[in-house]
Each structure stands twice: as C-alpha cells, then as structure tokens.
C-alpha positions in Angstrom: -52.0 -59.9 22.2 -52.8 -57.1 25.0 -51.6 -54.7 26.3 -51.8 -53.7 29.9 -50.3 -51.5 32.0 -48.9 -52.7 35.4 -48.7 -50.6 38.4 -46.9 -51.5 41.7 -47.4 -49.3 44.8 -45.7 -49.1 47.9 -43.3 -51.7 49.5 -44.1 -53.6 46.2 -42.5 -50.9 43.9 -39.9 -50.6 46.2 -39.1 -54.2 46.2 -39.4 -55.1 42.7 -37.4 -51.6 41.8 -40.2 -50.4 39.1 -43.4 -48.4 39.3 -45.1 -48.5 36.2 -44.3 -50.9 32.9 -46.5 -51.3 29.6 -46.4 -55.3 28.4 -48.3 -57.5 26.1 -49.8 -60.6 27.2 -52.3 -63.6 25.6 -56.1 -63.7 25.8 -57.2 -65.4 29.0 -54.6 -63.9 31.0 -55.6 -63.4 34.4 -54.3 -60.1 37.2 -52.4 -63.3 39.0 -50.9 -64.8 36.0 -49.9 -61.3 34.9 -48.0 -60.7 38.6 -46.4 -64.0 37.5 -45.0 -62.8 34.0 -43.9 -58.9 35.1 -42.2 -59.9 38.0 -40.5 -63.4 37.5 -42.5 -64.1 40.9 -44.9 -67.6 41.3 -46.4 -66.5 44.9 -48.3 -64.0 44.9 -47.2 -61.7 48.3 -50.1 -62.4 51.3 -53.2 -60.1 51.1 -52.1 -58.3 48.2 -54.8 -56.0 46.5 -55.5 -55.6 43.2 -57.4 -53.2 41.2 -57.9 -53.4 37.9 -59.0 -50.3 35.5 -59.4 -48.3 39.3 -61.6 -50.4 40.7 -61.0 -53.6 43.4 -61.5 -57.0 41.3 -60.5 -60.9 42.2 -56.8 -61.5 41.4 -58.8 -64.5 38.7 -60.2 -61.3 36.6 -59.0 -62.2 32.8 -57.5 -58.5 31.9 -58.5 -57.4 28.5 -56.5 -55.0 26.1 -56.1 -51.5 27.3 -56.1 -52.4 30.8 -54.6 -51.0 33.6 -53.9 -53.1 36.4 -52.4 -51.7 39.9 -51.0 -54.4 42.9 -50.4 -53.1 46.4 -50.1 -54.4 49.5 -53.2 -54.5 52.1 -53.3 -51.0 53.3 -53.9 -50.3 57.1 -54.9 -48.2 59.4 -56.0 -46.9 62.6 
C-alpha cells in the first residue's frame, strides 16, 4: 500500500467539505483513480488541475508512496 496525501483547493474543498486527508491506496493507482476513491466521485469535475508532489502532471500519473497530490479547479484570470 501507499500513502498519499490529498489536497483539495478552492470551490473543490468547499464542495467536498475537507481540505487535506492522508489515505492508503494500491500500486498502480493513478491521480484520477485516487479522486475516485477520496471522494466517492466517478467524474472527474471539467478542467480540473492536478499537481502532484508541487508540480503540474496528467491526471493518468501512477502516484507512488509519499506522495502528495493537490486538485483544483482551472484558475483564471485577467
């Protein structure tokens, strides 16, 4: 097993009602699958952005143990 630690910011925090949990999850597990499992959720929300370990990564990146893995929304701007 791993263990990861999920980070939601922004309207996805506020709609899931968490910030910040610590789970364990199976080799292979990808940063979608893992949105799957922590929030109960199959669809991902459009655009959504992940970073993984503080950097921007595809939501197919198989998360390793230790990792730290952050979803927000697409920020904007103008």
């Amino acid at each position: 097993m791993n263990k990861v630690t999920v980070k939601l910011f922004a309207s996805l925090a506020e709609t899931e009602g968490w910030r910040e949990r610590i789970c364990e999850v199976g080799n292979g597990v990808t940063a979608a699958a893992l949105w799957t499992i922590v929030t109960g959720h199959s669809q991902l929300p459009p655009r959504m952005l992940c970073a993984i370990n503080m950097e921007y990564r595809p939501l197919e990146t198989v998360l390793g143990s230790g990792d730290e893995v952050a979803y927000f929304p697409p920020v904007t701007g103008g």
